[in-house]
C-alpha positions in Angstrom: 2.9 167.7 -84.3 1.4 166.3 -80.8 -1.0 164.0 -80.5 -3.4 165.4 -78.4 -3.8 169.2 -77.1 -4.0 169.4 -73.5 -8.2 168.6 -72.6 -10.0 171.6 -70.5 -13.1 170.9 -69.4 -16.0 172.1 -70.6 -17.1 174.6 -68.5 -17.7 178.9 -69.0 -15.9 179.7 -66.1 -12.6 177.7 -67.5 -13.2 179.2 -70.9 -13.3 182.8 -69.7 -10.0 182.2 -67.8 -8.7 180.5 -71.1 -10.0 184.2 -73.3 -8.9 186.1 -70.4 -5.9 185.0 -68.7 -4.2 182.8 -71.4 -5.4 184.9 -74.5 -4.6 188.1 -72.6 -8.5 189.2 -74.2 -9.5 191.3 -71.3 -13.7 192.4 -70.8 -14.9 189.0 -72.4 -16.7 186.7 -70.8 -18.2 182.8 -71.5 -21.3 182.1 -70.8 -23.7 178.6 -70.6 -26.6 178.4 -72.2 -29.3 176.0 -71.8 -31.9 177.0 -75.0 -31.6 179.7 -77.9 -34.5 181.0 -76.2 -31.3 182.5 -73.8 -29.6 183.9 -76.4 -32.3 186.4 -77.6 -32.2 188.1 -73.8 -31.1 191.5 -73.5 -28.9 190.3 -70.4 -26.8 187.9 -72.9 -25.6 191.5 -75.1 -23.0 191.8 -76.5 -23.1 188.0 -77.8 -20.1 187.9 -80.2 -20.9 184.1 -80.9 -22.3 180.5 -80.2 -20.2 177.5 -80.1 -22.5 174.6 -80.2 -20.7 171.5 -78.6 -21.5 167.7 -80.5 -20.0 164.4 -79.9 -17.7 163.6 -82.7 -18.7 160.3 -84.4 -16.2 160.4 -87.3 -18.2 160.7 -90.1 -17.3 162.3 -93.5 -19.7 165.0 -93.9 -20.6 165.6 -97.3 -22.9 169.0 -97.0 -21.2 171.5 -99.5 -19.6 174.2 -97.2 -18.3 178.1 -98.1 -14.5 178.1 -99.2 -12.7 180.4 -97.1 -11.4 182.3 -100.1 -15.0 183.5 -100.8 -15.1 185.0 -97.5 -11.9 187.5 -96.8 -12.5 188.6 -94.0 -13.2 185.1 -92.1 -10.3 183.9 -89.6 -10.2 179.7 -90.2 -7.7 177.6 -88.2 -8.3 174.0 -89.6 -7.9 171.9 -86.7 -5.1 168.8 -87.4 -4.3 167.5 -83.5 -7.5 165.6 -81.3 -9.1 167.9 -78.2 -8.8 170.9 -79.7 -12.2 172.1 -80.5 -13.0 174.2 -77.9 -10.0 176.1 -78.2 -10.5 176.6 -81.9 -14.0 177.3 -81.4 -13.2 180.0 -79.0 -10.2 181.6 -81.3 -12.3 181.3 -84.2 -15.3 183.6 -82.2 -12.9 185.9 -80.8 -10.7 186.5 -84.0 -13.8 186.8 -86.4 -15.4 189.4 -84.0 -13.6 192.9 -84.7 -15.8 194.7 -82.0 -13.2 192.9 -79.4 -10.3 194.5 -77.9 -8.1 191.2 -78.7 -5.2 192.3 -76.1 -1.7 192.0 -77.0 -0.9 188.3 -77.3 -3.7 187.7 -79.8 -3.9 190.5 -81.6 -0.4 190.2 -82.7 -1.2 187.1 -83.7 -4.4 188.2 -85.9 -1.9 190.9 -87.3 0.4 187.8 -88.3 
């Protein structure tokens, strides 16, 4: 495996070119948002997800977490390469969110 994935910046308008022109997920769009407050606003619908960004530190967590076998239907990459968490974060919103046309590329690799 590689020791880093490629960094992107964090920034909607390169995540919606990521969903839309790398993914091939056409209609989707990332946006920025500054309070949950946001979120809640009719202009923000269809919200298919959050991604919250934090600053990794490294730490074992220790809270008790759901096994992906309890939940069937849940799509779960676990990440194993550095700088890939926006990319994960954005598959893992896209793939777990059956309203969305997933195009070509990515849905054949859902059907996978």
């Amino acid at each position: 495996m590689g020791d880093n994935w490629c960094t992107i910046e964090s920034d909607p308008g390169v995540f919606t070119e990521l969903m839309t022109e790398g993914f091939g997920v056409p209609g989707v769009q990332m946006e920025e948002l500054w309070s949950l407050d946001m979120a809640v606003e009719e202009k923000n619908a269809p919200m298919y997800g959050l991604i919250f960004l934090f600053k990794y530190t490294g730490e074992k967590d220790e809270r008790p977490t759901e096994e992906a076998a309890d939940l069937p239907d849940l799509f779960f990459a676990n990440q194993v390469i550095t700088n890939a968490c926006a990319t994960q974060a954005i598959l893992a919103v896209l793939l777990n969110s059956p309203e969305v046309d997933l195009g070509g590329t990515l849905g054949e690799v859902k059907a996978f």
